[in-house]
C-alpha positions as CSV (number, residue, x, y, z in Angstrom):
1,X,150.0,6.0,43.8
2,X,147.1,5.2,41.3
3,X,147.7,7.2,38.0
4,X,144.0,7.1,37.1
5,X,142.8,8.4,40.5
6,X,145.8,11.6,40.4
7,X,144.3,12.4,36.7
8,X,140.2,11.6,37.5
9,X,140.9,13.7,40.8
10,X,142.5,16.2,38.8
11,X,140.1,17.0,36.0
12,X,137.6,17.1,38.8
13,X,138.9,20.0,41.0
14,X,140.4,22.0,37.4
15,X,136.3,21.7,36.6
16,X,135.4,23.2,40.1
17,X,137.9,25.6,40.0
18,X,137.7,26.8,36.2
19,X,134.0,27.0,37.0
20,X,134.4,29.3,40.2
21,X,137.0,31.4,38.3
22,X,134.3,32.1,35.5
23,X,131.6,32.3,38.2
24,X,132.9,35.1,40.3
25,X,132.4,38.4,39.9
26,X,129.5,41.0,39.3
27,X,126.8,39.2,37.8
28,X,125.9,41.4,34.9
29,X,129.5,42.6,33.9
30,X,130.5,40.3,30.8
31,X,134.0,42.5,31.8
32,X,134.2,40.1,34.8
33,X,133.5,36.8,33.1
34,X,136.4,35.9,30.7
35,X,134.1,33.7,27.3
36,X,137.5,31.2,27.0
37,X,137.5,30.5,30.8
38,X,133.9,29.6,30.3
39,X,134.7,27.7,27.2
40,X,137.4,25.9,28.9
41,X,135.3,25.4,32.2
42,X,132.5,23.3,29.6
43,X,135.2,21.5,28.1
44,X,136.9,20.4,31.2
45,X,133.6,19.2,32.5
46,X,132.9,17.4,29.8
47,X,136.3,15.4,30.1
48,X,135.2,14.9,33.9
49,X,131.8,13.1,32.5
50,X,133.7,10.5,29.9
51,X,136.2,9.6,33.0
52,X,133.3,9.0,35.3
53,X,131.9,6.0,32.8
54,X,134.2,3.5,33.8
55,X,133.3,3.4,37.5
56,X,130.0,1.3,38.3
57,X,129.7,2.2,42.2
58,X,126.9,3.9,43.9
59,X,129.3,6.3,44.5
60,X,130.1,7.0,41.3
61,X,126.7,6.5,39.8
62,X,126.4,10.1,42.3
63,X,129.3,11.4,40.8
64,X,128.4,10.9,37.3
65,X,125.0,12.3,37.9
66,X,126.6,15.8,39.3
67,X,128.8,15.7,36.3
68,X,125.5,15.8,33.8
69,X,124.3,18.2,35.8
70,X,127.2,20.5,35.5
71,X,127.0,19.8,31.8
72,X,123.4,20.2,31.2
73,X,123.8,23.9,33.1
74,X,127.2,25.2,31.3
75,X,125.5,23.8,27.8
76,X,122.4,25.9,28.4
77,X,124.7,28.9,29.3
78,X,126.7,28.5,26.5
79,X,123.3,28.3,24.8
80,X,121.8,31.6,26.3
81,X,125.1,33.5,25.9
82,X,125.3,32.6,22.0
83,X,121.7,33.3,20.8
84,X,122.1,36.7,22.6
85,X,125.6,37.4,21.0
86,X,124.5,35.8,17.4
87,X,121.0,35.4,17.2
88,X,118.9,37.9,18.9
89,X,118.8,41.8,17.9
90,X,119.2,43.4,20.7
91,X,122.6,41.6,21.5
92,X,123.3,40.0,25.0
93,X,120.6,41.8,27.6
94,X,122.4,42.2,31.5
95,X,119.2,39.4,32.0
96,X,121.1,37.0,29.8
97,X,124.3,37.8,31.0
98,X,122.6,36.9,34.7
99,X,121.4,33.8,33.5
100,X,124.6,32.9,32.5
101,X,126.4,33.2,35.4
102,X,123.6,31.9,37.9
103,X,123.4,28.8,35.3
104,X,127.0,28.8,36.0
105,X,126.4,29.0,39.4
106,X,124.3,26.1,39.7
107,X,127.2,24.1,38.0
108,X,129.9,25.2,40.5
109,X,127.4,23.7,43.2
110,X,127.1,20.5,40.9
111,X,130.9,20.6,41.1
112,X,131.0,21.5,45.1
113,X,129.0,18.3,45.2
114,X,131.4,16.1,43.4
115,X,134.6,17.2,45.0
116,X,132.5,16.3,48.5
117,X,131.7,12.4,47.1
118,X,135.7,12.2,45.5
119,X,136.1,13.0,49.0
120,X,134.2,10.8,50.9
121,X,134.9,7.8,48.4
122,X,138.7,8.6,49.0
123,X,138.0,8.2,53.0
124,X,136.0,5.2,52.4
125,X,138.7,3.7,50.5
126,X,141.1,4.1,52.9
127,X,139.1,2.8,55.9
């Protein structure tokens, strides 16, 4: 068994997962979306980028390209979420809270997509 692939497959599926966990509920209910799963969903991402920088196959030229996307989209939550908690005077709006989660949303399909190609690389490998 390949240590790297257990702990790259690993920090792939805890992104999906941690993602999904912060993603589900009602959309404009902070009381349904925990702020250190979603802290810990961006940083687990972010370890999923700097381990996809090693590999230099189309496959994982895919992969890393998902991983930035999931980035880009938890950053810009995290973004929306803090100006409304910090910055603005009206505090965090249910239409910030909304874009939070369907941000959020479009990184758990960012992450759907890269659990499919660490699929479909792990069947090409074994063929």
């Amino acid at each position: 068994m390949n240590r790297e692939k257990v702990i790259y497959a690993f920090f792939i599926v805890l992104a999906l997962t941690m993602n999904f966990g912060f993603f589900i509920g009602e959309i404009d209910d902070p009381a349904h979306h925990n702020v250190y799963e979603f802290f810990g969903a961006i940083v687990v991402s972010m370890i999923c980028t700097v381990l996809k920088f090693g590999d230099r196959t189309h496959l994982g030229a895919l992969m890393m390209a998902t991983s930035l996307v999931a980035d880009l989209q938890l950053v810009i939550a995290a973004m929306i979420w803090g100006y409304g908690a910090q910055l603005s005077d009206v505090g965090v709006t249910t239409e910030m809270f909304s874009s939070v989660i369907s941000m959020s949303g479009g990184a758990l399909l960012a992450n759907i997509v890269s659990v499919i190609l660490l699929m479909v690389e792990t069947i090409v490998v074994r063929r």
